[in-house]
N, C-alpha and C positions, 0 to 999 in steps of 0.2 A: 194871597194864595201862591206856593209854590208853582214855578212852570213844570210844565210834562218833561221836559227834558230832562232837567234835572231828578223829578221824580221818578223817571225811569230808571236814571244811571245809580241814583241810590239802592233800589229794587233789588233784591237778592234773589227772588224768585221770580214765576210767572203767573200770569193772572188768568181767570177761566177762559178768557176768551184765545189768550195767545196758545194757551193748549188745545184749544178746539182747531187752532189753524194748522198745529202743528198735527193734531190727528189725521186731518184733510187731507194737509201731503202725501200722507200713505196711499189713499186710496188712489187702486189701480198701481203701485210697484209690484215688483217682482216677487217680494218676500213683505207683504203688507200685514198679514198676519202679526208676523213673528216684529215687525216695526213697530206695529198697534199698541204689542201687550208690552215691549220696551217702553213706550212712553208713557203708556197706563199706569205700569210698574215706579216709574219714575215719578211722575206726577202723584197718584194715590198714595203710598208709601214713604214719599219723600226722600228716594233715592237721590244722591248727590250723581254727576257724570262719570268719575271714577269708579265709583263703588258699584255702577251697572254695569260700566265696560267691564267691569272685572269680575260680572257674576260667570258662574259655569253651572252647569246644567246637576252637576252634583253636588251645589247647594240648593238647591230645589227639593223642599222635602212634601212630596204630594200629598200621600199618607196623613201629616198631622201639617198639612197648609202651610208651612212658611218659609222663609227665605233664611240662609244662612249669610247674614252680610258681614262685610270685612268693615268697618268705619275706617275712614284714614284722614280725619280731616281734626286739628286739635282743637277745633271749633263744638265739633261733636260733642256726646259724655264721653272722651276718650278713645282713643285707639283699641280697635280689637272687636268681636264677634257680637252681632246684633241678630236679632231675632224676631222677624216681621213675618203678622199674619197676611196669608192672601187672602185676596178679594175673592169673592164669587166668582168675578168675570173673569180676574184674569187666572182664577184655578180652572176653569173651562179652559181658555187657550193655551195654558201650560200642561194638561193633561193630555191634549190633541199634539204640542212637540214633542213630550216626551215619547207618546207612541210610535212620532214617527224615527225617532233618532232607534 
């Protein structure tokens, strides 16, 4: 049986539990909301770290739920515009930012 160590360092993602710790963190920041549905969005959808940092608020399409994403990675299906449905949940808290902005 392979050690954990190394089966980490292989690991290209995260596993439910390190997402649960990372959701933890939020609670009680300043902007925990808007932290929450970053990581939901990322975790559920399969958001890579670049392709979040680089969302804007107009690609966010309410109306017909889904995310206008940039792919940038050549690992992807290629470079260029992807088209992810939103979740329930996190169309609840994207519909509570956009109000506020």
């Amino acid at each position: 049986m392979p050690k954990l160590d190394k089966m980490v360092k292989e690991r290209k993602h995260l596993v439910s539990g390190e997402v649960d710790k990372l959701l933890e963190a939020t609670k009680g920041s300043r902007n925990e909301a808007r932290d929450r549905c970053f990581l939901l969005l990322m975790f559920r959808h399969g958001l890579r770290v670049s392709e979040a940092c680089s969302l804007r608020l107009s690609q966010v399409d309410l109306e017909n739920r889904v995310l206008h994403v940039t792919c940038n990675d050549l690992q992807s299906s290629g470079y260029g515009p992807a088209i992810i449905a939103i979740s329930d949940l996190n169309y609840l808290i994207l519909s509570g930012a956009s109000d506020r902005n």
